[in-house]
FIKOLZA-1660 file (N, C-alpha, C; in steps of 0.1 Angstrom, whole numbers, plus 5000, padded with zeros to 4 digits):
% residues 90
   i   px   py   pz ch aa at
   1 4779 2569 8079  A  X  N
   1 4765 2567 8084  A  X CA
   1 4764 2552 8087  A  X  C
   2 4759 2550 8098  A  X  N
   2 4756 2535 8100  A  X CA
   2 4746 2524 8094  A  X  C
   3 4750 2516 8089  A  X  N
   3 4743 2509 8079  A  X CA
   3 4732 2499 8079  A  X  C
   4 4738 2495 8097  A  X  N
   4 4733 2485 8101  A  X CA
   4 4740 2479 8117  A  X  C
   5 4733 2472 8117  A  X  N
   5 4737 2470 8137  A  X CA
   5 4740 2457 8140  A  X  C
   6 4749 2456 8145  A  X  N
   6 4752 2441 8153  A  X CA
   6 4757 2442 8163  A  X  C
   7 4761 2429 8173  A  X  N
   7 4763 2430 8190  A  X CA
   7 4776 2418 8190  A  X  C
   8 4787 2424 8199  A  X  N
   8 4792 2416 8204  A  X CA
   8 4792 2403 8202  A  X  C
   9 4792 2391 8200  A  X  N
   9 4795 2378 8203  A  X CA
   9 4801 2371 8217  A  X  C
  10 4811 2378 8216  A  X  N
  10 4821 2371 8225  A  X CA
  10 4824 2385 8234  A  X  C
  11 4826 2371 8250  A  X  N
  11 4828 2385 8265  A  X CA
  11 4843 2393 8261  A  X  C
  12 4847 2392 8250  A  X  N
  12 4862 2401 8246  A  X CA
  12 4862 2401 8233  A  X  C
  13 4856 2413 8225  A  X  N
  13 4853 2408 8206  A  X CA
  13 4864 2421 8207  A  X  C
  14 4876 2420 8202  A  X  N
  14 4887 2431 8198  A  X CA
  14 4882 2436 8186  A  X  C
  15 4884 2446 8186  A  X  N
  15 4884 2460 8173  A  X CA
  15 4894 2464 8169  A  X  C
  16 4898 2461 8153  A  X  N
  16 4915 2463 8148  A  X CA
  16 4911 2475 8140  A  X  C
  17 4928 2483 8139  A  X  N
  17 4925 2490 8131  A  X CA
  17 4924 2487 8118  A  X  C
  18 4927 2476 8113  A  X  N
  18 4927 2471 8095  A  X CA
  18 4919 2458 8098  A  X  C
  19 4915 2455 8087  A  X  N
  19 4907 2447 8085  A  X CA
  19 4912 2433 8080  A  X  C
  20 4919 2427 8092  A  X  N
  20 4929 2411 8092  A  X CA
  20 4934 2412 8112  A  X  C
  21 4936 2405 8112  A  X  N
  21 4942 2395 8124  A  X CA
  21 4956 2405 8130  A  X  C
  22 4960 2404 8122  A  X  N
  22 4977 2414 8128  A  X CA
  22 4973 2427 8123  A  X  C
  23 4969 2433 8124  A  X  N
  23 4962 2445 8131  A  X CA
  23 4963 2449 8144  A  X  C
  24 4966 2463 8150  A  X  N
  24 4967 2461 8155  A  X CA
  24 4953 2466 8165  A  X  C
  25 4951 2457 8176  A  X  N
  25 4935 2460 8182  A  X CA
  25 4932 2474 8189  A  X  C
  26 4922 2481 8185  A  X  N
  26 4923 2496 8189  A  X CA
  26 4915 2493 8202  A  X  C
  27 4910 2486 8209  A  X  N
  27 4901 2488 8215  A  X CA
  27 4893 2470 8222  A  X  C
  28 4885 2467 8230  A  X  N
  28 4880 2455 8234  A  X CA
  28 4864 2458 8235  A  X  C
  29 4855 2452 8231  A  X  N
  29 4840 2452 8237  A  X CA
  29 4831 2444 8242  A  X  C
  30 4828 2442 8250  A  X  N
  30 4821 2429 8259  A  X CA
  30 4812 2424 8247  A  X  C
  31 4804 2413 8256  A  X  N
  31 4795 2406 8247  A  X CA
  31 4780 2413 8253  A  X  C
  32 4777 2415 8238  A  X  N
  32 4762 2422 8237  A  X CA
  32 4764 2439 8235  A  X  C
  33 4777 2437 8238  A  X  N
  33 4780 2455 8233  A  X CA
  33 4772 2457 8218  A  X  C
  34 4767 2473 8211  A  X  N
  34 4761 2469 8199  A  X CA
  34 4774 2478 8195  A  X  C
  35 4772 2474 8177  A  X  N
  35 4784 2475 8173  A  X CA
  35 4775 2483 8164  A  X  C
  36 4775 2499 8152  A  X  N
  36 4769 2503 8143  A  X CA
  36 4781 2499 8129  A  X  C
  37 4772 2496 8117  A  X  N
  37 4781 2489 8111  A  X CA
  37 4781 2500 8099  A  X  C
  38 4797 2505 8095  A  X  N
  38 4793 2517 8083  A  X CA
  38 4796 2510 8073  A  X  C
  39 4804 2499 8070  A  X  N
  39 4806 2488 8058  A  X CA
  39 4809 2476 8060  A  X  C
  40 4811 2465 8049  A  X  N
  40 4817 2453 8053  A  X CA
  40 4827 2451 8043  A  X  C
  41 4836 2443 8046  A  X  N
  41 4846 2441 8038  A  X CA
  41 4852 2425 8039  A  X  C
  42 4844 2416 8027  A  X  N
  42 4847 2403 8033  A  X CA
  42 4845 2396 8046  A  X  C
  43 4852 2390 8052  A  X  N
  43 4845 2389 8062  A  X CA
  43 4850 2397 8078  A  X  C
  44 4848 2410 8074  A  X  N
  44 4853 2419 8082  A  X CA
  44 4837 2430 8082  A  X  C
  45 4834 2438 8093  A  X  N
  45 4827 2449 8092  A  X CA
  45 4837 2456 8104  A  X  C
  46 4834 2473 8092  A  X  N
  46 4840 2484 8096  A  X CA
  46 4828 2492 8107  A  X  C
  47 4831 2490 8119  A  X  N
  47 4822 2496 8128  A  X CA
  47 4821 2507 8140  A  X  C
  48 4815 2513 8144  A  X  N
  48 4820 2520 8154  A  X CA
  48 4811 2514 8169  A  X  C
  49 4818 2519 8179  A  X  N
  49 4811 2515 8193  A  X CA
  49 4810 2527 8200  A  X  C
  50 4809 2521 8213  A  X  N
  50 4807 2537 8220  A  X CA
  50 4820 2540 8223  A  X  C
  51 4832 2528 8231  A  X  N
  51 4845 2537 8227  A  X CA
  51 4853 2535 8219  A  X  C
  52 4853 2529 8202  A  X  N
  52 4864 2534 8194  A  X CA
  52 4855 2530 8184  A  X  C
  53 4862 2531 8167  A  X  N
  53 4860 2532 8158  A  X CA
  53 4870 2519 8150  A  X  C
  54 4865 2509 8142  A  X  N
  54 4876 2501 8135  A  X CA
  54 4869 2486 8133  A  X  C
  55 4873 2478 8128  A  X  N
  55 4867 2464 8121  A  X CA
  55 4868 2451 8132  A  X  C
  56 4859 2447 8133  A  X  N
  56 4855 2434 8135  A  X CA
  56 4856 2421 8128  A  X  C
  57 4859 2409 8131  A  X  N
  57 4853 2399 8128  A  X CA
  57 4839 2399 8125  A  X  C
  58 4831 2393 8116  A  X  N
  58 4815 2395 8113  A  X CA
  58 4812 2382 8124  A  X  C
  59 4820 2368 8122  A  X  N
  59 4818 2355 8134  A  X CA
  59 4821 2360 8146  A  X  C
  60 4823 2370 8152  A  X  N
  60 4825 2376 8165  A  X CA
  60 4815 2388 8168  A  X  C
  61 4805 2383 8157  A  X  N
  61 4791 2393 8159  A  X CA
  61 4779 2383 8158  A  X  C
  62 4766 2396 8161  A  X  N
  62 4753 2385 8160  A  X CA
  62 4750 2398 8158  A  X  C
  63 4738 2395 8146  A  X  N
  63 4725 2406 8152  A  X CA
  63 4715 2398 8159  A  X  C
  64 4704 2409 8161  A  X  N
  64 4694 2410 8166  A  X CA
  64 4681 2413 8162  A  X  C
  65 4670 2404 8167  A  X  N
  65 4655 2416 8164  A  X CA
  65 4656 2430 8161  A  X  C
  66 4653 2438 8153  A  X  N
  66 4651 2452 8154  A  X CA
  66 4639 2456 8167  A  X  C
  67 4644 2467 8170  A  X  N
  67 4634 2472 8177  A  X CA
  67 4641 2472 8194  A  X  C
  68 4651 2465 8196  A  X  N
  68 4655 2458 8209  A  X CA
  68 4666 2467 8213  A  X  C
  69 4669 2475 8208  A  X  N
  69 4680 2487 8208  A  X CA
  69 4675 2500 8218  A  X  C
  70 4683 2500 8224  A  X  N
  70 4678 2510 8236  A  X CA
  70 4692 2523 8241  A  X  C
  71 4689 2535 8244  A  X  N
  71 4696 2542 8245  A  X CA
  71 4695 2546 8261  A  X  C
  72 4707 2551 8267  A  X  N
  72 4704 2557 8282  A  X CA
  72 4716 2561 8282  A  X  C
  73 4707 2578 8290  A  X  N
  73 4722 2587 8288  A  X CA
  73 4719 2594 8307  A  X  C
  74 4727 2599 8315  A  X  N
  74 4725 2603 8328  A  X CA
  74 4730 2616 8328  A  X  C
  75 4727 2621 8335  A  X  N
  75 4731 2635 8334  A  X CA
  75 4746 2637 8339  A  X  C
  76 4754 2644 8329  A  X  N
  76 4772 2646 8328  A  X CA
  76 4779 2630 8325  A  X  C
  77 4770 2620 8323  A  X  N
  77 4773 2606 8316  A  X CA
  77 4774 2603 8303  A  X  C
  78 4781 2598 8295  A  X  N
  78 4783 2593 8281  A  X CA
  78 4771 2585 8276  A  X  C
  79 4764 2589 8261  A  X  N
  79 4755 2578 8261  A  X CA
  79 4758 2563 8261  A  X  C
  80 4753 2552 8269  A  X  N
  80 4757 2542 8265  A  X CA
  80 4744 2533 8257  A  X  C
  81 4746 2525 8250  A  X  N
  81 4733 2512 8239  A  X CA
  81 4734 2501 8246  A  X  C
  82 4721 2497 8256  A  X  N
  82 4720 2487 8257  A  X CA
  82 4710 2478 8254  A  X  C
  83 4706 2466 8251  A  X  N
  83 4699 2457 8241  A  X CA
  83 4691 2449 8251  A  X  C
  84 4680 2456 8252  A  X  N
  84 4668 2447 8256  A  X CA
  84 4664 2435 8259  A  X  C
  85 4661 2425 8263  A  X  N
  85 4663 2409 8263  A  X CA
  85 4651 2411 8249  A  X  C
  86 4649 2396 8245  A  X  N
  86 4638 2396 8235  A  X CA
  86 4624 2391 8244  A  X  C
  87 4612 2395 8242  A  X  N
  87 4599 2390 8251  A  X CA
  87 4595 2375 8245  A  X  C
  88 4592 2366 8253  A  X  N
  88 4590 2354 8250  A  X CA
  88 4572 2355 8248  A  X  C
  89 4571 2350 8235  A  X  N
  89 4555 2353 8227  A  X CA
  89 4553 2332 8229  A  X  C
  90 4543 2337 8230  A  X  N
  90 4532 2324 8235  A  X CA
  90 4524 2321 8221  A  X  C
% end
C-alpha cells in the first residue's frame, strides 16, 4: 500500500532493484514524475511509478503540497499522474 508520495527531482532519477548504487537500475523517471512510496529504508524509498516498481534515492526526490496530484487516463491509454503547478496566493 502506498504510504506516501514524492516526485522526481532530477530530469533522469533511476530506479534500482536493491536499495544501494550497484544495483542494478530497473527503470529511469523524468523529473516531476510522482513516485508512491510503500517504505523507506535509510536513505533509500521503496517505490512504485507508473512503469516499474523498486528504490530510489530519497535526495533524488521532493515532495509536494498535498492536494496537487492529478490523474488522467484516455480511452485504451494507461493511467498516467500528473502534478499540478502550485497557485501563487497573494
Amino acid at each position: 500500500m502506498v504510504q506516501s508520495h514524492l516526485y522526481a527531482r532530477l530530469e533522469e532519477t533511476r530506479v534500482f532493484s536493491i536499495p544501494a548504487e550497484h544495483g542494478e537500475p530497473v527503470c529511469t523517471v523524468g523529473k516531476g514524475d510522482w513516485l508512491g512510496v510503500l517504505t523507506f529504508h535509510g536513505d533509500w524509498a521503496n517505490v512504485i511509478a507508473t512503469a516499474c516498481e523498486g528504490w530510489v534515492k530519497i535526495s533524488e526526490t521532493e515532495s509536494r503540497p498535498p492536494f496537487h496530484l492529478h490523474i488522467q487516463q484516455g480511452e485504451g491509454k494507461p493511467i498516467s499522474y500528473v502534478n499540478s503547478p502550485a497557485k501563487a496566493t497573494s
